[in-house]
ZAPARO-348000 format. One record per residue (C-alpha): x, y, z. Coordinates in steps of 0.05 Angstrom, whole numbers, plus 5000, padded with zeros to 4 digits. Layout:
XYZ/...
END
This chain:
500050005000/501950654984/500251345020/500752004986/500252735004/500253324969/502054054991/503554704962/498554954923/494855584923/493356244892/498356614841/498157134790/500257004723/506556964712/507856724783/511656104807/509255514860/511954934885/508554274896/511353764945/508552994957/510352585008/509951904998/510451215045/508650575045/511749944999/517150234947/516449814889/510250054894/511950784872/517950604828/514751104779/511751754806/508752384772/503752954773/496753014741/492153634744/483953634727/480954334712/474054474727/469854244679/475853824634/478353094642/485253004682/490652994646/498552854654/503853394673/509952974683/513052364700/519552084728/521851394719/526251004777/532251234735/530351964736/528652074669/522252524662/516852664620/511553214609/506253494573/508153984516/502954484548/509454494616/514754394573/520854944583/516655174650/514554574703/520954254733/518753514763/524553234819/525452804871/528052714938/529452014947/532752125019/525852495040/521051964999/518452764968/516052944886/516753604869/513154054823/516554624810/512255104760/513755714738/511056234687/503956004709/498156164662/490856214676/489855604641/494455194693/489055294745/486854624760/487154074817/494153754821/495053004850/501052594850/500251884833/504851324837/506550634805/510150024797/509650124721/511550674679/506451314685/503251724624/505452434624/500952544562/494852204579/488352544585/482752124618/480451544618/487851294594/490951714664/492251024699/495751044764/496150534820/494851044879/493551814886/493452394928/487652834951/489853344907/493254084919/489054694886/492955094835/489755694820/493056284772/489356934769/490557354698/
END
């Protein structure tokens, strides 16, 4: 079993930066493969970015050149580092995690993950 809990989000002009944090326990095969998803109001959730047990990453062309995914192995913590924010990145942000490989560019219903937060409110104000 996996637990996972998000923090960080908030309110931010345009323009502004945020960081996301999750902490994560429980078995760590488990969460081999970790990354953030967002939903907007009204739209399907979609994938952010990704990181692989290797540390590669992954994300969405819509983050690309302005979201930063990382991880702290040492504090079991994925990061979400976004800046430039735009209006349209308001949304609800969850981590998820996975023993397999996660879908940075998946929009729902193909967004499979394992386990997932409670979500962290983004919101970005023009």
């Amino acid at each position: 079993q996996v637990h996972l809990v998000e923090s960080g989000g908030g309110s931010v002009q345009a323009g502004g930066s945020l960081r996301l944090s999750c902490a994560a326990s429980g078995d760590t095969y488990s969460r081999k493969f970790m990354g953030w998803f967002r939903q907007a109001p009204g739209k399907e959730r979609e994938g952010v970015a990704v990181i692989d047990s290797d540390g590669s990453t992954r994300r969405a062309d819509s983050v690309k050149g302005r979201f930063t995914i990382s991880q702290d192995n040492a504090k079991n913590t994925l990061y979400l580092q976004m800046d430039s924010l735009k209006p349209e990145d308001t949304a609800m942000y969850y981590c998820a995690a996975d023993s397999r490989p996660l879908n940075a560019y998946c929009s729902a219903p193909y967004c499979y993950a394992a386990y997932w937060g409670q979500g962290t409110q983004v919101t970005v104000s023009s």
